[in-house]
N, C-alpha and C positions, 0 to 999 in steps of 0.2 A: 703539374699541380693537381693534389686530388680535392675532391670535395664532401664532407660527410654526407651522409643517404639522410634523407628529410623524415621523419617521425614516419610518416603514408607510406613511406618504399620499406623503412625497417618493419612496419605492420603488416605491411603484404607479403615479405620477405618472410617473416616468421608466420603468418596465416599458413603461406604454402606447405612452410617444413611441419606445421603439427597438423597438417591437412586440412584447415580451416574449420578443427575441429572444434577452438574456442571462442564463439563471438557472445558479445553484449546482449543482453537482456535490457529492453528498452519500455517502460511504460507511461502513462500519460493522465499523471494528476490533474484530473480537472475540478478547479475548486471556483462556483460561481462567477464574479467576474474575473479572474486569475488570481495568482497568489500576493501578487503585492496586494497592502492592503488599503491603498487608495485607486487601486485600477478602475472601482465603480464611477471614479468622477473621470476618468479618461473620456476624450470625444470618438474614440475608437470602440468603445464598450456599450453595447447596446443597452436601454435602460432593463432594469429587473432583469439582467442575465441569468440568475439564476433559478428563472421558473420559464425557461423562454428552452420551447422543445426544441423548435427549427434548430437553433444555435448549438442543443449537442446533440443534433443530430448531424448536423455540418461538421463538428467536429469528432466525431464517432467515423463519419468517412474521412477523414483526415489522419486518422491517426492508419485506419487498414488502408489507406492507401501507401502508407509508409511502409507496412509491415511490420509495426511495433506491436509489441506479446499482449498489450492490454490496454485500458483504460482504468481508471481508478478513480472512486468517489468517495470521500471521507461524509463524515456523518456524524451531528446529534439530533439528540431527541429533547432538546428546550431550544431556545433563545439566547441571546449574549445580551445577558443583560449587565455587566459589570462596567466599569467606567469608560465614557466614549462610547457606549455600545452602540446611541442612536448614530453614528459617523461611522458604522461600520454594513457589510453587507452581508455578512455572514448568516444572519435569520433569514434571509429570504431563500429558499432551497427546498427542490423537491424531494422526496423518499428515494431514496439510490435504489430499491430492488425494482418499484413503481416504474423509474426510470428508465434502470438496461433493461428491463423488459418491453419496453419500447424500444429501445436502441441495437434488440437482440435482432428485432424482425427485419430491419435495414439494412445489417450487415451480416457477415457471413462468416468472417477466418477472427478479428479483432478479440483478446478478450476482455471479459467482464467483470471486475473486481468492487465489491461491495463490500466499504465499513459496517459491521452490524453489531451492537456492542452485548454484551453475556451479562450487564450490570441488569439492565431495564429488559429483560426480554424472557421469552420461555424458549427451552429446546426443542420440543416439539415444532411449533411455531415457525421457527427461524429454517430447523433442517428441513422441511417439508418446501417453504419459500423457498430456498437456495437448488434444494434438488428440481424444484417443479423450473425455474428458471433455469437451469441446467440441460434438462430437456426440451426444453424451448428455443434454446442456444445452439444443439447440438453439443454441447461439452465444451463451454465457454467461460465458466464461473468460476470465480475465488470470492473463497470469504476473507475479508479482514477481519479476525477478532480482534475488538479491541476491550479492553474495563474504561468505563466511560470514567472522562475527567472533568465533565462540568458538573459541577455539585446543583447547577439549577434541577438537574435532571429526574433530582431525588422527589421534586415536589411537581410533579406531574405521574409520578407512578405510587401516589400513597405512602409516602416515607417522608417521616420529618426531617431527615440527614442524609447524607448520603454516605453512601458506604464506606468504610476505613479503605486504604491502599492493600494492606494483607486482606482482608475479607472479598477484596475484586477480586483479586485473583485463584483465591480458593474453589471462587464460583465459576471463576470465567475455566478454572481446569477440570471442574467438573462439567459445567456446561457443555466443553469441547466431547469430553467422553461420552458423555450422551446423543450427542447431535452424531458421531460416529456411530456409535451403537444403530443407531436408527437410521443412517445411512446402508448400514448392512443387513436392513428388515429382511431383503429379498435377495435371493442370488442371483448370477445374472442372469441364468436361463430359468426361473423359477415360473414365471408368466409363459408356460408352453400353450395357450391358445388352442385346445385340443377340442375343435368343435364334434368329432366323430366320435369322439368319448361324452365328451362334454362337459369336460375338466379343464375350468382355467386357469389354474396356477397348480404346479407341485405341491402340495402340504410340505413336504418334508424340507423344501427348499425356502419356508417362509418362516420368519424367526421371530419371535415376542422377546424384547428388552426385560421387561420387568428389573427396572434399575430402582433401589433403591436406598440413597446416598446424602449428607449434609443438609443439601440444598434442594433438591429435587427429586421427584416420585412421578417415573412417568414408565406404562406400559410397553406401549408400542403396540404392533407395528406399524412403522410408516405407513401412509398411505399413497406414497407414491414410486415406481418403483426404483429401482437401484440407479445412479446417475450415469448417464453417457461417460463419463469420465473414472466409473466407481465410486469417486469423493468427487466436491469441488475442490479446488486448490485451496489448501489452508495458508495463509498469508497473517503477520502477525508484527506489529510494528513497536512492542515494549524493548525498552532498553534498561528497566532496570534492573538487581537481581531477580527479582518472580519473572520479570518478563521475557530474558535471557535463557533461563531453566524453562521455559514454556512454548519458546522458541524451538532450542536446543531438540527439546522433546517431541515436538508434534509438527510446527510449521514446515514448510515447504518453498515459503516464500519471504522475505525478511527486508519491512521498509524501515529506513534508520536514520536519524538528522546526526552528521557527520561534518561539522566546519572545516576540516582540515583532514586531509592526507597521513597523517599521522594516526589522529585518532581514529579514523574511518578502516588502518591496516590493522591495532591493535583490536577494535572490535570484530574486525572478519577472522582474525586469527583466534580471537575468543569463542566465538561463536561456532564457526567448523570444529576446533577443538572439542566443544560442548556436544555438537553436536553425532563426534567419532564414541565420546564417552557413552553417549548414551546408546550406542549400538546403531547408526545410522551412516551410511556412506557419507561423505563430505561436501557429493556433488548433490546428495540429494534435498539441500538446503540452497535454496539462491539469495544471496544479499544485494541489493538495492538503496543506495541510500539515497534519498532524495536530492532532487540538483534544480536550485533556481536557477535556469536559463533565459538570460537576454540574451539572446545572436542579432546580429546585423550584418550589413557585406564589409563596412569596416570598424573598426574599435572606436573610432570617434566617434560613430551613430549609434552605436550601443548605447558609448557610456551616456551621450547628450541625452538618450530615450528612458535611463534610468533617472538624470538628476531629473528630467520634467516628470516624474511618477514621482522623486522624493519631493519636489514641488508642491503635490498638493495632500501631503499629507500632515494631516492638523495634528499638534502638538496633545491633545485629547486621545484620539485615535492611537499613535503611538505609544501611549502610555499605556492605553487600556489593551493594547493589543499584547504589552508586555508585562500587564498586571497578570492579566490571562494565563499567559505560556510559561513565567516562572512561580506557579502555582495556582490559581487565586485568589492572590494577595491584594488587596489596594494599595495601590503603590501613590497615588493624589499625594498626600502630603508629604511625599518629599523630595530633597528639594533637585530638579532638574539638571543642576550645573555641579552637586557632587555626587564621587563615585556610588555605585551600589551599594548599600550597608547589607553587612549579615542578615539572613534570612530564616525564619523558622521554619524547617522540614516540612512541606507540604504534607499532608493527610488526603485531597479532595485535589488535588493534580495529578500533574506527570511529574514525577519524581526524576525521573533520568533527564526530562528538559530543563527541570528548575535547575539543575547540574550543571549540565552543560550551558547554559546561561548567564547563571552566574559565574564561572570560571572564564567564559567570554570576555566579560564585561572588567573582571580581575585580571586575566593576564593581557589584556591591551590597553589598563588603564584607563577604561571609559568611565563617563560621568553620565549616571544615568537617564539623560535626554538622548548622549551618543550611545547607547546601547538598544534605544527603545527606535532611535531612527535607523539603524544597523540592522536589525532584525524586520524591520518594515517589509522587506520582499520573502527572505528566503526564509525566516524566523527560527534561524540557527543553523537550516542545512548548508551545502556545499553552494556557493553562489558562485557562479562562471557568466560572465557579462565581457563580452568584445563581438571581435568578427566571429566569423564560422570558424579560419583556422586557431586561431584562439581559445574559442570555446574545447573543440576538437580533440587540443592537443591536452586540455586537462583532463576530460574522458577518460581518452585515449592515457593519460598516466596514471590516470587511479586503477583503471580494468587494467592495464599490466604490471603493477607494483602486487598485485592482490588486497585491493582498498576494499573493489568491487564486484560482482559478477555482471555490472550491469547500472541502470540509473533508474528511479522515478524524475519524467523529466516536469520540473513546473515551472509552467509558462508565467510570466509577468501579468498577461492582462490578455483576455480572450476577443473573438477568433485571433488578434492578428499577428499576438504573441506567440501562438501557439504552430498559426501559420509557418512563423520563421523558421522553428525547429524541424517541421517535416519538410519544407519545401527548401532550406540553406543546409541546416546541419548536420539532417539522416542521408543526403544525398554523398555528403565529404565524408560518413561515415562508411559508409557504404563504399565508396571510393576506396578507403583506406584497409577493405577485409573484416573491419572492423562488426560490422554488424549486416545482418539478411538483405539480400534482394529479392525475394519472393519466402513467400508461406510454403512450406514442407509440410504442413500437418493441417490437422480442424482443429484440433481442441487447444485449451490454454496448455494441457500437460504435453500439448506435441512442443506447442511454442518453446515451452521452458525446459524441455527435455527430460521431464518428469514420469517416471513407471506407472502407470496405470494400478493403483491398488488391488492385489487380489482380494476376492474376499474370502474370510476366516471360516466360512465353512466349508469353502472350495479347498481350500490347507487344510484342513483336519479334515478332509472326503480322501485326500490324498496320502495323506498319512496315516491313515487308517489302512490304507490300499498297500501301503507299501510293509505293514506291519504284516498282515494277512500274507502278502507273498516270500519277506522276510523275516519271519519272526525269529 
């Protein structure tokens, strides 16, 4: 009698034959007390988690002690203030760049990925922060662009509204070209330090922007110089059309809420396609979609350690939490126990989650209370809750169907949540070929396998060179 090869021995099996050329991309959403969004009242959750250093800085060594390519901080710039907000923990949080800058000095290989949104902010500003922590890192940093989606946010930066959905994004792609631009003040050897002359930088090697575009007018140059890395990782988490073409265009790195297997393969096939179109290698885009992880050693303690999270989560909270994410809508007046009603088009959300959302809630027949308690942990993404091999094996199907190149992983509820995943689930992963046992590189572009950006004057010094001997 034979017996079939276990999922681990087919991944090892094929690890070898493509030379274990393709493993997982692994990162580590840390969002205040974790992602469920009653974790604040757990007795495992220290109080005000989310202004409490010790705590990520415990888990900043947590995550490099795994070997996973990053951490990840999401980010606004108001308060949640819409229904239930006071039941929620989400306003209490430090500034994410404030943050890994603190958590840059403590570690070493881990990287660094900051939400920083293009709606409320200036490019100068932002690229000057991002580069100076970059250097600080050694070449650790990714930006998240995002177009901010809480409409409070309009009224802490002098605006009576906030910005339509096409006008985020017009800014957020000028935004980006700017912040590039100014990323490439300086070449990389332009700082030659020439104290026998007595020339510190090359002129000819230092560049002035002078961009002037829509939305912004800004000189240049940098003031700081060129990043360890060239760029920081540009990382970019829209799914809808503008976000998609902006992705396609410019990111490098791609976080996405993906419920299922299906739709998680039709977006990576969209997206690489997008991103061949626009003249970019295939690999040179990594996809991520976020994954609520409960692991435990067996599938009963998982699930027992979820229903005691849905336990305390107040019927307020739930609502408000999905008033929130399928636009911001107030959802209060209605009624609990029927389905979803139609929806008008968000302007001042996320357009791709109120999508995905609501077709959740329609094709599995939920009544808006079970839709609002359903999204309480993972809030739309991929939710994998048992043992370790359980979890493992779902991974392990989405990264070789091509769902994934990889996962953001988020934890239920901090440290101990989070615990489980480096110390039960990266270890079986690991096991299985599936993902690194040691750091190959220092920076996030080693992690992720990412080319180091030349810069454009370095290409046209060369090409000039090559005209001169070829004409």
């Amino acid at each position: 009698m034979t017996s079939e090869a276990s999922p681990s021995e087919v991944s090892e099996a094929a690890a070898r034959h493509r030379g274990q050329s393709r493993r997982m991309h692994l990162g580590a959403f840390l969002l205040e007390s974790g992602h469920h969004v009653a974790a604040w009242r757990h007795p495992d959750v220290p109080p005000h988690a989310g202004v409490d250093l010790a705590l990520y800085q415990h888990l900043a060594r947590e995550a490099e002690a795994a070997c996973l390519d990053a951490i990840f901080l999401a980010d606004s710039v108001a308060t949640e203030d819409g229904p239930g907000a006071e039941r929620l923990s989400r306003s209490s949080r430090f500034e994410p760049l404030t943050l890994l800058s603190a958590l840059a000095a403590g570690t070493s290989r881990i990287g660094l990925v900051s939400t920083v949104t293009t709606s409320y902010n200036e490019p100068y500003t932002v690229a000057r922060q991002l580069a100076s922590l970059d250097h600080l890192s050694g070449g650790r940093v990714g930006w998240n662009l995002v177009t901010s989606d809480n409409a409070n946010e309009a009224g802490n930066f002098g605006r009576d509204a906030h910005l339509a959905h096409g006008d985020r994004y017009r800014r957020a792609q000028e935004f980006l070209a700017v912040a590039q631009g100014l990323w490439d003040s300086w070449e990389d050897d332009a700082l030659i330090d020439d104290r026998d002359q007595g020339l510190y930088y090359d002129p000819t090697r230092r560049h002035v922007l002078n961009h002037r575009g829509e939305h912004f007018r800004v000189r240049g140059p940098l003031n700081v110089p060129r990043s360890p890395q060239g760029r920081p990782v540009i990382v970019q988490a829209g799914a809808s059309e503008p976000g998609r073409q902006l992705a396609a265009a410019s990111a490098e790195l791609v976080f996405t809420a993906q419920p299922t297997r299906a739709r998680a393969q039709a977006f990576y096939a969209d997206l690489k396609s997008r991103a061949e179109a626009a003249g970019r290698p295939r690999d040179a885009l990594k996809i991520l979609p976020g994954a609520y992880v409960l692991v435990a050693p067996t599938r009963a303690e998982a699930e027992d350690r979820q229903a005691e999270l849905q336990s305390l989560v107040h019927r307020d909270t739930a609502l408000g939490l999905l008033s929130r994410m399928i636009g911001n809508i107030d959802l209060r007046g209605l009624d609990w126990d029927a389905p979803l009603p139609e929806l008008p088009l968000t302007d001042s959300g996320q357009r791709s989650r109120q999508q995905l959302l609501t077709q959740l809630g329609h094709d599995g027949g939920l009544t808006l209370g079970q839709l609002a308690m359903k999204i309480a942990g993972g809030r739309g993404h991929l939710s994998a809750i048992g043992s370790v091999s359980d979890v493992a094996d779902i991974l392990q199907d989405w990264f070789e169907h091509d769902a994934a190149d990889g996962f953001n992983l988020m934890p239920p509820l901090l440290p101990t949540g989070f615990e489980a995943i480096t110390r039960l689930l990266v270890p079986e992963l690991q096991r299985r070929g599936l993902f690194r046992t040691r750091y190959e590189g220092t920076t996030l572009r080693d992690h992720l396998g990412l080319a180091r950006p030349a810069h454009p004057g370095h290409i046209k010094a060369i090409a000039n060179t090559l005209v001169k001997e070829f004409p």
